[in-house]
C-alpha atoms as an extended CHARMM CRD file, in Angstrom:
* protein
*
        61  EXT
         1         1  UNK       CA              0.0000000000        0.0000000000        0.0000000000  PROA      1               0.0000000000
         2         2  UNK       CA              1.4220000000        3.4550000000       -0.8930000000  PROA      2               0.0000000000
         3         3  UNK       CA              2.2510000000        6.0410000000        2.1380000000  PROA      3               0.0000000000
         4         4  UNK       CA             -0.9130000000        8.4690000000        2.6070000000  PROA      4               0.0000000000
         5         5  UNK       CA              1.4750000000       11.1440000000        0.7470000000  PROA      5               0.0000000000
         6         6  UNK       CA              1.4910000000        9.5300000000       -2.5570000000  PROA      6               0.0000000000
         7         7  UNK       CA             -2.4050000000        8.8870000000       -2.8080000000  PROA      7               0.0000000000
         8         8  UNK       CA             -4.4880000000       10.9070000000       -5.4690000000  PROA      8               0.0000000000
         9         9  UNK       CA             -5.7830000000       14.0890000000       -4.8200000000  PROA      9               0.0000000000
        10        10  UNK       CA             -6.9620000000       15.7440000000       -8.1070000000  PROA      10              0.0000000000
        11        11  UNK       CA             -9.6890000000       18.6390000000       -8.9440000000  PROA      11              0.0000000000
        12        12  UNK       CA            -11.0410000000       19.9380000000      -12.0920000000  PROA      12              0.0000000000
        13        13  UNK       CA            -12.1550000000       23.2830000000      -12.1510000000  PROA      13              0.0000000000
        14        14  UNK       CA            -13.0140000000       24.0340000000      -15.8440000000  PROA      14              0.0000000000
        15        15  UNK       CA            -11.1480000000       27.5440000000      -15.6960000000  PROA      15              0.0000000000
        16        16  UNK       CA            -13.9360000000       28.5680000000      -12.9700000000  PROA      16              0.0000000000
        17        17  UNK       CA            -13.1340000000       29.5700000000       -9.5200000000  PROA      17              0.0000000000
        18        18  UNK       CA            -15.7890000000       26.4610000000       -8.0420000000  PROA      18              0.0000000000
        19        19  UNK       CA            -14.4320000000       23.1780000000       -8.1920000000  PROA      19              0.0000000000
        20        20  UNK       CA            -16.7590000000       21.0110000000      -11.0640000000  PROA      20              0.0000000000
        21        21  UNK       CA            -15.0740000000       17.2930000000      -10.5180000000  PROA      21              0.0000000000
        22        22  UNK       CA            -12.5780000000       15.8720000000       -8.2830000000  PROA      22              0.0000000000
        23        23  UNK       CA            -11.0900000000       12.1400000000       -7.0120000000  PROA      23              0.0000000000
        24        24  UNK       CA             -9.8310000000       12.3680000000       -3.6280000000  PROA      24              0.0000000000
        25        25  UNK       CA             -8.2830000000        9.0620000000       -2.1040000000  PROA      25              0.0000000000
        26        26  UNK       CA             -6.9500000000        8.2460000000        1.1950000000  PROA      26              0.0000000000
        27        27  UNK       CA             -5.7380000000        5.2680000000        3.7490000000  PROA      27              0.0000000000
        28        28  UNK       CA             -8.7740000000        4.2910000000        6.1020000000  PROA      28              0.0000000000
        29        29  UNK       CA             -9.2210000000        3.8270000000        9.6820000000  PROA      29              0.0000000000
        30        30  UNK       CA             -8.7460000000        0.1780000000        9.1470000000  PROA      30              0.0000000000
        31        31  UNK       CA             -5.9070000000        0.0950000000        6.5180000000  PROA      31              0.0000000000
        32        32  UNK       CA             -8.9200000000       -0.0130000000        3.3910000000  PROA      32              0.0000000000
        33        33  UNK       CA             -8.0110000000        2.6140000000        0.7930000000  PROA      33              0.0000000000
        34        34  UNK       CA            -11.1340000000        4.9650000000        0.5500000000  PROA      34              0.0000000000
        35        35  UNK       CA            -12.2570000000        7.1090000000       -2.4780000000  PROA      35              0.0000000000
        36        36  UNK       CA            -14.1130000000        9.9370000000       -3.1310000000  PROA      36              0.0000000000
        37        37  UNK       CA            -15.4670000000       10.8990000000       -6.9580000000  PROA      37              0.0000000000
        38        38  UNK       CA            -17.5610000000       13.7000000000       -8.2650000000  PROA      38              0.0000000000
        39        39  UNK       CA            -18.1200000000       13.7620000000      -11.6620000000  PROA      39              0.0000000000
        40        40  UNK       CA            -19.4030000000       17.3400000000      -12.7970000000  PROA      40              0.0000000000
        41        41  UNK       CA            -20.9820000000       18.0930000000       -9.6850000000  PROA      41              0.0000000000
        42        42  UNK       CA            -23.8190000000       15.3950000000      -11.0850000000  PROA      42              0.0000000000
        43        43  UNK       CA            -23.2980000000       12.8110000000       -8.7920000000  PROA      43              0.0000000000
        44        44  UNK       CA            -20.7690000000       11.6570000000       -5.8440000000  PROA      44              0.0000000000
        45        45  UNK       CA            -19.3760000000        8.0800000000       -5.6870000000  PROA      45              0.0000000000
        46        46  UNK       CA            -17.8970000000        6.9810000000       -2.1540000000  PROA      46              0.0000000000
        47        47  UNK       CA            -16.2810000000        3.6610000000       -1.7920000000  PROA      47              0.0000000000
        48        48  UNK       CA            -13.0050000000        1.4620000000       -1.6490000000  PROA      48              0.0000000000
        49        49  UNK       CA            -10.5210000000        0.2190000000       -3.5640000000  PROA      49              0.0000000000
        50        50  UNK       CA             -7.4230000000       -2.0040000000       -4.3570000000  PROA      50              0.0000000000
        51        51  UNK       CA             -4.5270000000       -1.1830000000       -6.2560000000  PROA      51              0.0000000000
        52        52  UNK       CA             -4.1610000000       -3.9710000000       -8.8330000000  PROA      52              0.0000000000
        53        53  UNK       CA             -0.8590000000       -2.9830000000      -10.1690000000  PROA      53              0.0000000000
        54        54  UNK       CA              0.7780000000       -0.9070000000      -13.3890000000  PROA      54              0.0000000000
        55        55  UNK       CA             -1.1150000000        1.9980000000      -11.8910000000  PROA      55              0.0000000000
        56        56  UNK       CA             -4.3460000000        0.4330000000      -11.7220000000  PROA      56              0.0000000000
        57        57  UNK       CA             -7.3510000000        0.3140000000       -9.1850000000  PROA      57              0.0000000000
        58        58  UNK       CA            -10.3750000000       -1.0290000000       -8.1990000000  PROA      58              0.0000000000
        59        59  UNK       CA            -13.3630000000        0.7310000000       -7.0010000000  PROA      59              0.0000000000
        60        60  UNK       CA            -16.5010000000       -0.8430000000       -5.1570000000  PROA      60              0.0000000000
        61        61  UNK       CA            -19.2580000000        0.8440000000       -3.8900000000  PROA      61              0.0000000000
């Protein structure tokens, strides 16, 4: 598992000042990786994942 530094934190602001999509990971309370997705501000996914490799992951709801 990477160190809580080199998880994803990325926003996409469209060239607006208000934020319109993001992904936003992070290491759990019980060592499960937990992510956070907007997609233009249309819906929010929360729910784990596993890193399967060559920069890979999978999420589950």
């Amino acid at each position: 598992m990477k160190k809580r530094a080199d998880l994803v934190n990325v926003a996409k602001n469209q060239g607006a000042n208000e934020v319109y999509s993001y992904l936003s990971t992070q290491s759990g309370w019980m060592h499960d990786n937990e992510a956070k997705i907007s997609i233009c501000r249309l819906a929010t996914l929360e729910g784990n994942f596993i890193e399967k490799g060559n920069n890979e992951f999978k999420f589950t709801l």
